[in-house]
Structures are given as C-alpha cells and as structure tokens.
N, C-alpha and C positions, 0 to 999 in steps of 0.2 A: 422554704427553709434555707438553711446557710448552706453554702455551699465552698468547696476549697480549689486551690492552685497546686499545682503541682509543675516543677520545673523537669524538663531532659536536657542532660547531659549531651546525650549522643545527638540527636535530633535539633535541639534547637530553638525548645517548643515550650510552651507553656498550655497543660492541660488542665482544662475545668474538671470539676467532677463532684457528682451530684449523688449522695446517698440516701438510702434509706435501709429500715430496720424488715426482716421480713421473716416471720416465725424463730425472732431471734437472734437471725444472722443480720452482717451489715453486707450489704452487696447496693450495687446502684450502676449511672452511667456514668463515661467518661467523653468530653465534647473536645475537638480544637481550641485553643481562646487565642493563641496567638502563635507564628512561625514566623523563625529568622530572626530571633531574639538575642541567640548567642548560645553555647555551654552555660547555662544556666546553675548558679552552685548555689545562693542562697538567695530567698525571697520574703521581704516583709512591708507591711503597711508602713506608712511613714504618720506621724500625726499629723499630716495636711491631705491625709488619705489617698494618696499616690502609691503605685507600689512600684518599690525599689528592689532592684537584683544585683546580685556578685554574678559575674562570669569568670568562669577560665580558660584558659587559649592552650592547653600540653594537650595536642595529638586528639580531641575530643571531635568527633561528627558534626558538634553543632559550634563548633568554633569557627573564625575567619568573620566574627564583627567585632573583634577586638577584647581584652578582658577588661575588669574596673568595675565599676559602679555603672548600670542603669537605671534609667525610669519610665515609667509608662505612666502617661496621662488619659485621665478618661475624656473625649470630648463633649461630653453630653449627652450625645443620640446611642442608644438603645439601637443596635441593630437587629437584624430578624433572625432569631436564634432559634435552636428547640433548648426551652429553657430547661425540662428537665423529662426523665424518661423514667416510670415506673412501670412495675411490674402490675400485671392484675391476675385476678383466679384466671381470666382467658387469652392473655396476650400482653399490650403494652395500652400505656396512656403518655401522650404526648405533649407538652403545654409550650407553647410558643411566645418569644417577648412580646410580639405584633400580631395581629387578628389573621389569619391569613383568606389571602383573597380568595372573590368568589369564582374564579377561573378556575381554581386550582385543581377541581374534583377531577380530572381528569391526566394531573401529573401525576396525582395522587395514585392513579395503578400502577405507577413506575417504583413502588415501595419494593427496595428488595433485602429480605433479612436473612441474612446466614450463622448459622452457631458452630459454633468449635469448641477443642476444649487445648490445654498444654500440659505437657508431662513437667512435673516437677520432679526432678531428678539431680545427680550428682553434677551431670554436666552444665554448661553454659548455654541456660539460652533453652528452646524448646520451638519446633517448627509447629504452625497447625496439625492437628488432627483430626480427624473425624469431620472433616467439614461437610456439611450438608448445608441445603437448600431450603427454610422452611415456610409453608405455604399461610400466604396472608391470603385467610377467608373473608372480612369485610373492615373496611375502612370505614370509621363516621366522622364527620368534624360536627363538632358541639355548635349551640346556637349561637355562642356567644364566635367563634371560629377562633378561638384560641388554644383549642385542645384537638389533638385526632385520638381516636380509640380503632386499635390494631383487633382484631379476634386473629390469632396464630395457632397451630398446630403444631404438636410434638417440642415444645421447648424443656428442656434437661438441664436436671442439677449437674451443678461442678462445669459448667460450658458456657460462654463467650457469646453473646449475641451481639453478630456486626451490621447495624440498622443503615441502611444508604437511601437516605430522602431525597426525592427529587429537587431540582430549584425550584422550589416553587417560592413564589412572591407574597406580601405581604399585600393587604389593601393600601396600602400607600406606593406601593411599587416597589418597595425594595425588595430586593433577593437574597434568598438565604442564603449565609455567608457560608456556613460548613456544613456540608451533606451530612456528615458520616457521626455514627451514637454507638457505642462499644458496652454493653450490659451486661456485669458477670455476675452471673447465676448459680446464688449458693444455696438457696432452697426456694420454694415453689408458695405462691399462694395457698394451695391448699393443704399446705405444711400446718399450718397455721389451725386450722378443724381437727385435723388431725392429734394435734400436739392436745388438744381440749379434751379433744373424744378421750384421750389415755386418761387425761389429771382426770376429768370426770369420774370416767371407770374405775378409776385409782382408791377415789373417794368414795363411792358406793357405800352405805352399809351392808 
C-alpha cells in the first residue's frame, strides 16, 4: 500500500511510515528513509517524481546543511529495507524490499522489541514510560524469505513498540540499511472479534 514522508525539523530526517487500519483505528510503523537532510520545512513530488524540500537554518537541530530548496533522487536500487510492519492477533509480520538471506536464521535471535507508552500532557515533550522488555517466542521467515512473522507477548493498547533488527543481509549481500521499526499501538487485533461479537449481540432478535 502507499505509504508517506514525513520531514523533522529538529533531527534532520526524513521518516517513512507505513499505516494501517486496525478495528478502526489508524496506527502502523515508522522506518528511517533518510538523515542529514537539513531542518526539513516542506516536502513534495515534483512532476519528474523527484522529491523536493524547503529547509530552514533559525536555531533548528537539524540545521547546518544550509536552507533553500533540496532534492533527493532515487537511484534505482531498492535497498534492503523492512518494508512494512503489521500488526497480527499474535505479534508482528515483517515484509522486506529483498529476500533475506539464508544465513540469517541465526541473527534472527538477536530480535529485540521493547514497548513504552508517552504522557500526553500540558508540557513539552514526554520522556518514556513504562518501558519494558517483550519476549519474542518464535521467529518464522516465509518460503518465499520475504517476510518474518514475530509470535510476542504482552503487547498494549496506547504503547510504542521499538523493533531493533539485526543486520541481517539480503540474498544478494546487501545489508540492512536501518535496524530500528517504531509501532504505535492503538488497539489490538482482537479488537477486531470483539467489536463483531457486540454488533452481533446488538442485532439479536
């Protein structure tokens, strides 16, 4: 499916991010796609399909590449990405640009997922909370090795899931360019049964 940019100010970055619908809510992940970009202030397709940015340079984190007009070209190759990161009734599903190699199964237990959530509040800003550790019970990669499926434990509405992938390579040898997948979780797979089971019941004569 489509997928969006989203430019930082502070940072410098341009992040990917990849939605979906889930008993109604929009929730999904957020990927790296590019750092050291600049303050990032506005970003669009150009009709030659290039995308072009405004930067600005007053006091911003992600300044010191100068402000004006940028662009980013694509060169052609498809790097090794995790294309997109959904949710399931028992963990995550994983889909990759490139197959990933057959060596892998064994970076593959270096999988480490942590959830948190942020207070949204009057002030500025919100440190983690509640961090925890959650345990990945088994990894599968699909036949095709385009996909891994996570089985996890204890994942919570309203909370941040921070996915850190190993490098692991691609069957062509490339290496995966950004570890890290950020999933906020605003309701649950089995939101989803549940929301039926009510209209159901609802409808009863």
């Amino acid at each position: 499916g489509k997928q969006l940019f989203v430019g930082d100010m502070m940072k410098g970055t341009i992040i990917r991010v990849a939605l979906e619908k889930v008993a109604g809510e929009y929730q999904g992940a957020c990927f790296l796609f590019r750092r050291g970009v600049g303050a990032v202030n506005r970003m669009t397709f150009g009709p030659d399909h290039r995308l072009y940015l405004t930067r600005a340079a007053r006091g911003w984190g992600g300044g010191g590449r100068g402000e004006g007009l940028a662009r980013l070209e694509f060169t052609g190759e498809t790097p090794m990405e995790v294309r997109t990161m959904r949710l399931t009734s028992r963990g995550f599903e994983l889909r990759f640009t490139r197959p990933v190699s057959r060596g892998s199964e064994s970076l593959l237990r270096e999988l480490r997922l942590e959830q948190f959530r942020y207070e949204y509040w009057e002030k500025y800003g919100s440190p983690k909370i509640d961090r925890e550790l959650l345990t990945i019970e088994r990894v599968e990669v699909s036949s095709d090795r385009m996909q891994i499926t996570l089985e996890v434990d204890g994942i919570k509405r309203g909370h941040i899931c921070h996915l850190v992938v190993p490098r692991i390579s691609a069957e062509d040898g490339q290496v995966l360019l950004h570890p890290d997948a950020f999933y906020t979780v605003n309701a649950l797979k089995d939101d989803h049964s549940q929301a039926e089971s009510h209209i159901n019941h609802a409808t009863d004569p």
